[in-house]
C-alpha positions in Angstrom: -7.2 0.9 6.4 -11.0 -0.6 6.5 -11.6 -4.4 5.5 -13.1 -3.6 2.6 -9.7 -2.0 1.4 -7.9 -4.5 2.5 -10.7 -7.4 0.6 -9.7 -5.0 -2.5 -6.1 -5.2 -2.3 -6.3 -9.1 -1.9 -8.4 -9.3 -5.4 -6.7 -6.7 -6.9 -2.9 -8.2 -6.4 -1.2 -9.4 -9.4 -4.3 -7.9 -11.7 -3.4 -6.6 -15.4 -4.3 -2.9 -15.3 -4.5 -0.8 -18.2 -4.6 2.8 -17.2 -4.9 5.2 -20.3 -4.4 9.2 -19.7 -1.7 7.7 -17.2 0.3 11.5 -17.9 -2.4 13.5 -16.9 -2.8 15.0 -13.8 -5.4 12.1 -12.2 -2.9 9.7 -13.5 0.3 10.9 -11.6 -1.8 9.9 -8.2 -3.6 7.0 -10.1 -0.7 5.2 -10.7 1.1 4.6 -7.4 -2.1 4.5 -5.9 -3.0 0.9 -8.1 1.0 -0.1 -7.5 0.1 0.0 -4.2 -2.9 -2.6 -4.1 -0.6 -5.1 -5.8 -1.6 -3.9 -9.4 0.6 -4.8 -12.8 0.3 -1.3 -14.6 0.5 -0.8 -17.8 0.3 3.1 -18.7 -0.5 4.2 -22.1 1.4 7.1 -23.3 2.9 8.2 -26.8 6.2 9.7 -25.2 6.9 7.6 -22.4 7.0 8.2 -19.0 6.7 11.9 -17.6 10.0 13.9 -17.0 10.5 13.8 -13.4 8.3 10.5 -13.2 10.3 8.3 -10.9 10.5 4.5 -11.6 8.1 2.2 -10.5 8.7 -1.0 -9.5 5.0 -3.4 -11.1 4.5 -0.2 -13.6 5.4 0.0 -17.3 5.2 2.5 -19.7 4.0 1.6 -23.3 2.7 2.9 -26.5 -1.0 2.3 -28.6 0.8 0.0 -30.8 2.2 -2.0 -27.9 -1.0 -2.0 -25.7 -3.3 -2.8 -28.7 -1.2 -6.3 -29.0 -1.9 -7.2 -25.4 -6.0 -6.3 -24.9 -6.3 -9.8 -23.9 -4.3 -9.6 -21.2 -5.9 -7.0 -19.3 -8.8 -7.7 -16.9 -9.6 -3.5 -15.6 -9.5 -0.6 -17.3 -9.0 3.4 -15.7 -9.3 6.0 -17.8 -8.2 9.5 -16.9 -7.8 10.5 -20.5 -10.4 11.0 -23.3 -13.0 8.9 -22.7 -13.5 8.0 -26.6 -10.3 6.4 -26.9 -10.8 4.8 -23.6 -14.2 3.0 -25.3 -12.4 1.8 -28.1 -9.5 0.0 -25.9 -12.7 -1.7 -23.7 -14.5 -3.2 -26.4 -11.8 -4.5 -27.6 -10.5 -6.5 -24.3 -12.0 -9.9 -23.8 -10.9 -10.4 -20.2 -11.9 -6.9 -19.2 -14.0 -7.5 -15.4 -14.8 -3.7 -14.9 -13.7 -0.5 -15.6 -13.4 2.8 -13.7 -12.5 6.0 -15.7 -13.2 9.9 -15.8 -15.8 11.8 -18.0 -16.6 15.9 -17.1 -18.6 17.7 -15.5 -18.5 20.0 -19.0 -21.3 17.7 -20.1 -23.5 20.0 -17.6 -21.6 23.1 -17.8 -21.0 23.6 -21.6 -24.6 22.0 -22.5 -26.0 25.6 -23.5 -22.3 27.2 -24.4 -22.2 30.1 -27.0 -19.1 28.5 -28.2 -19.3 25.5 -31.0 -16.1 24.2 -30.3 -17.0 23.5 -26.7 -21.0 22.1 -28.2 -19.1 19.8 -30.7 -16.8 18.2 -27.1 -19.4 18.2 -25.2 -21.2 16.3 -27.5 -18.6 14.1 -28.5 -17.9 13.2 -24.6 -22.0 12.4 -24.0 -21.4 9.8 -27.0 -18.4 8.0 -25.5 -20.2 7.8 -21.8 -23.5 6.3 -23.7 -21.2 4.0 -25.7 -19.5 2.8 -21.9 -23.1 2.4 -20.9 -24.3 0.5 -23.7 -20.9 -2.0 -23.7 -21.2 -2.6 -19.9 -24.7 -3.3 -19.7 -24.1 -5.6 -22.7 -21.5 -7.3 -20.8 -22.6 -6.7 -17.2 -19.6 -5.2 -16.3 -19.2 -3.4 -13.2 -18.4 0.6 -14.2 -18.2 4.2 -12.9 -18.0 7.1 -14.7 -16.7 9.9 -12.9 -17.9 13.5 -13.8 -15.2 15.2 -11.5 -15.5 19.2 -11.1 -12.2 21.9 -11.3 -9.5 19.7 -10.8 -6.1 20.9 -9.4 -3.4 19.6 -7.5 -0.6 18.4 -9.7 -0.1 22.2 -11.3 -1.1 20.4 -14.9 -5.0 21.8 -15.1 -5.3 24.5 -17.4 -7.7 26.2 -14.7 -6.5 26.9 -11.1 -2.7 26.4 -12.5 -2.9 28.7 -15.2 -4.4 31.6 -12.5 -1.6 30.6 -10.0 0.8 31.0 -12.9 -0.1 34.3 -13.8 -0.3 35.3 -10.3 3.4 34.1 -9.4 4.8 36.3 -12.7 2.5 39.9 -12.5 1.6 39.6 -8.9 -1.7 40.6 -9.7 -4.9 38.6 -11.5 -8.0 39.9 -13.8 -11.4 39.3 -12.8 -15.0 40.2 -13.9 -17.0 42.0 -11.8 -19.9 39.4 -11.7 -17.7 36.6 -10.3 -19.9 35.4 -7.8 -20.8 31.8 -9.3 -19.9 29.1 -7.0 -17.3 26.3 -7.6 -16.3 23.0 -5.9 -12.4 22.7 -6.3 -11.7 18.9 -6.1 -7.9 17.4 -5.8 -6.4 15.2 -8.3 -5.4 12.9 -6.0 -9.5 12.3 -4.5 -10.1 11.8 -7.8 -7.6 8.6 -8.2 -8.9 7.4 -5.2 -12.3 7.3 -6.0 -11.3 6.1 -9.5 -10.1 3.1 -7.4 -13.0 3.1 -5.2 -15.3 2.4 -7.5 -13.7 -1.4 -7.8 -15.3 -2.4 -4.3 -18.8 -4.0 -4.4 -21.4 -1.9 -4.4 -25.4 -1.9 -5.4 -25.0 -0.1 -8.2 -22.9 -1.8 -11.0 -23.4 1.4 -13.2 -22.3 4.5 -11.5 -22.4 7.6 -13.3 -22.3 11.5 -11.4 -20.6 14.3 -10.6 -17.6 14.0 -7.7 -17.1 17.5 -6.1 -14.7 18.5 -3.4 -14.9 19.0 0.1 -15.9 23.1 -0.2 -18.2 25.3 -2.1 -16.7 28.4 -2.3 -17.5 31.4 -5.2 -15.1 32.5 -7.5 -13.8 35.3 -6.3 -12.9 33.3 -3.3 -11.5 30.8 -4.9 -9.2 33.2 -6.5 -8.2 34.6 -3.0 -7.2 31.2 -1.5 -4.9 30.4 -4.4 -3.5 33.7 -3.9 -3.0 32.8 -0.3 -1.1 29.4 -0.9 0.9 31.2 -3.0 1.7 33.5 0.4 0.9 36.6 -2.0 -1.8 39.4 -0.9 -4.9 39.4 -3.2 -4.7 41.8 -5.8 -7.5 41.4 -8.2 -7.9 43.9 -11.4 -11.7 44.0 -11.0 -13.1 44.5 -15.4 -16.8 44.5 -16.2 -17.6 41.1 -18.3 -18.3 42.8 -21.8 -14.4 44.7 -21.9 -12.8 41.3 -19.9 -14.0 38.8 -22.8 -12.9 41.5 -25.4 -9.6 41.3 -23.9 -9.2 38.0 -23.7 -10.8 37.1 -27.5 -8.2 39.8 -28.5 -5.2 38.1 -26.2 -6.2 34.8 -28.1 -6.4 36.5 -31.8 -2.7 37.4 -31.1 -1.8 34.2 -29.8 -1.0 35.7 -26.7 -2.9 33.1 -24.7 -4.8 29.8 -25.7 -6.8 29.2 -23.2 -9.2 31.9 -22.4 -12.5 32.4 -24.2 -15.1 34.9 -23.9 -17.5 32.0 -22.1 -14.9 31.4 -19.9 -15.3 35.2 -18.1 -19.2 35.0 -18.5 -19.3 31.8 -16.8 -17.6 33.3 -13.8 -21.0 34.6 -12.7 -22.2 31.0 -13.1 -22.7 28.4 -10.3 -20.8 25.5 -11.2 -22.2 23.2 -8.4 -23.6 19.8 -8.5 -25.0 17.3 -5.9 -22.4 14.0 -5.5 -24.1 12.6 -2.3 -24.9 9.7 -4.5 -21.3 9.1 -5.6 -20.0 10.3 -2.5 -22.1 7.2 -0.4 -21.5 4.5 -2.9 -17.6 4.9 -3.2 -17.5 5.9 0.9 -15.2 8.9 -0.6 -14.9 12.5 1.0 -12.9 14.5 -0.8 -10.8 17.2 0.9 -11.8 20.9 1.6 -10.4 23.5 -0.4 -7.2 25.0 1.4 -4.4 24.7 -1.0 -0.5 24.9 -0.7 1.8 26.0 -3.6 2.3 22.7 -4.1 -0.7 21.5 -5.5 0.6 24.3 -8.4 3.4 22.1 -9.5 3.9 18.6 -10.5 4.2 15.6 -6.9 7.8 15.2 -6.3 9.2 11.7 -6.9 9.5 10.9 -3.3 5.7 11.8 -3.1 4.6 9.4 -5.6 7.0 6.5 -4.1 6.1 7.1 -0.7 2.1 6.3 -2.2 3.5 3.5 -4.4 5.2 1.5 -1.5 1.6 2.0 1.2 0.6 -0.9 1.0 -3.1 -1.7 1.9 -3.3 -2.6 5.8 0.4 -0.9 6.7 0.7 2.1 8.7 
């Protein structure tokens, strides 16, 4: 562990930490990861904490109603969850000293997309990072805004985990016959760390970019390694794009599926890849290649997430 981490766990121990989209993937890793600098951690959640979500000792799980009674109390912010809602809860802390959360890289992606559903998010999410701009800048507070690419590693995305899925029940996995475009796989648990990250000093107080992982790698390739952590032979169903999005639309007319749509295939021919060096060197972060194990298709175990909770910053 480098001083700088060890600086951060000093200022960090004992802080008031509000950590909203605690459920979601990011936030599984998020979580112990702040436990671990010292961190009282609040998690927002409707339902409480995850099945399987072991207990904690400095972390609490609470609903809106509960955390919108203590905004004063909490001096940072990490949002892994929509970024709006996340906005609304920063403007409305007093004590808040910075704040750290996670936008998409969907902003870039989706900007031309066919589909309005996806026009009317992206634009919705480009209004909540100006709003974080506008409120930070107002209160010179320190923030970074994360644009991560395809996250995996907790078996919650509805990308990589949903292929793996599929894999592991018909042995087998569709693909269009353009899927050349290239993709930058990044682990959930990178993410969290450069979530924390971004607290350190740094010359930038407003950070804002892409965080990629470790590999480039094209899509069909990307479809063979997950085949390979799952210790299955690749067996792709090879479809030309115009009869692979008909099949898909159809599957999601019948409610067969709800998760693929027609852009979805087409953009499998699209590079997805974008240029972090600038994130990269101001968080001193470098995410891991892309070699994954059939674990990162399910859920951390609870011994995982304590073993992360109780490394403390400075200990082997």
């Amino acid at each position: 562990m480098n001083e700088l981490t060890r600086d951060l766990a000093n200022d960090m121990n004992g802080a008031r930490v509000l950590v909203i989209g605690a459920s979601s993937q990011v936030g599984w890793f998020l979580l112990p990861r702040l436990l671990a600098l010292g961190c009282q951690v609040e998690a927002l959640s409707r339902k409480g904490a995850p099945e399987g979500y072991p207990e904690l000792d400095g972390l609490e799980w609470i609903d809106p109603a509960h955390a919108r009674t203590r905004v004063a109390d909490y001096s940072h912010l990490f949002s892994t969850g929509p970024l709006g809602v996340a906005l609304d809860y920063a403007r409305a802390m007093p004590a808040l000293r910075a704040a750290c959360v996670t936008s998409t890289t969907s902003v870039l992606s989706k900007a031309r997309s066919a589909d309005t559903g996806e026009q009317r998010e992206v634009e919705a999410i480009r209004e909540a990072e100006e709003g974080f701009r506008a409120e930070a800048r107002e209160r010179r507070l320190p923030l970074l805004v994360l644009r991560p690419t395809l996250v995996y590693g907790a078996g919650m995305d509805r990308n990589l985990s949903v292929l793996a899925a599929f894999i592991e029940r018909w042995g087998f996995l569709p693909i269009s016959t353009r899927s050349g475009g290239m993709r930058q796989p990044i682990h959930a648990d990178d993410v969290a760390q450069a979530l924390i990250a971004g607290l350190q000093p740094r010359e930038q107080r407003e950070l804002l970019g892409p965080l990629c992982g470790g590999d480039t790698v094209d899509y069909r390739g990307m479809v063979r390694r997950v085949f390979a952590a799952l210790d299955r032979p690749p067996r792709l169903v090879s479809l030309p794009p115009a009869l692979f999005a008909a099949m898909v639309s159809a599957a999601r007319s019948l409610r067969l599926t709800g998760d693929g749509t027609s852009e979805m295939v087409r953009r499998q021919a699209t590079n997805l890849v974008y240029d972090d060096r600038l994130v990269r060197e101001s968080l001193g972060v470098k995410p891991r290649r892309f070699h994954p194990t059939a674990a990162d298709f399910r859920h951390p175990t609870a011994s995982a997430l304590e073993r992360l909770a109780t490394t403390r910053a400075g200990r082997p």
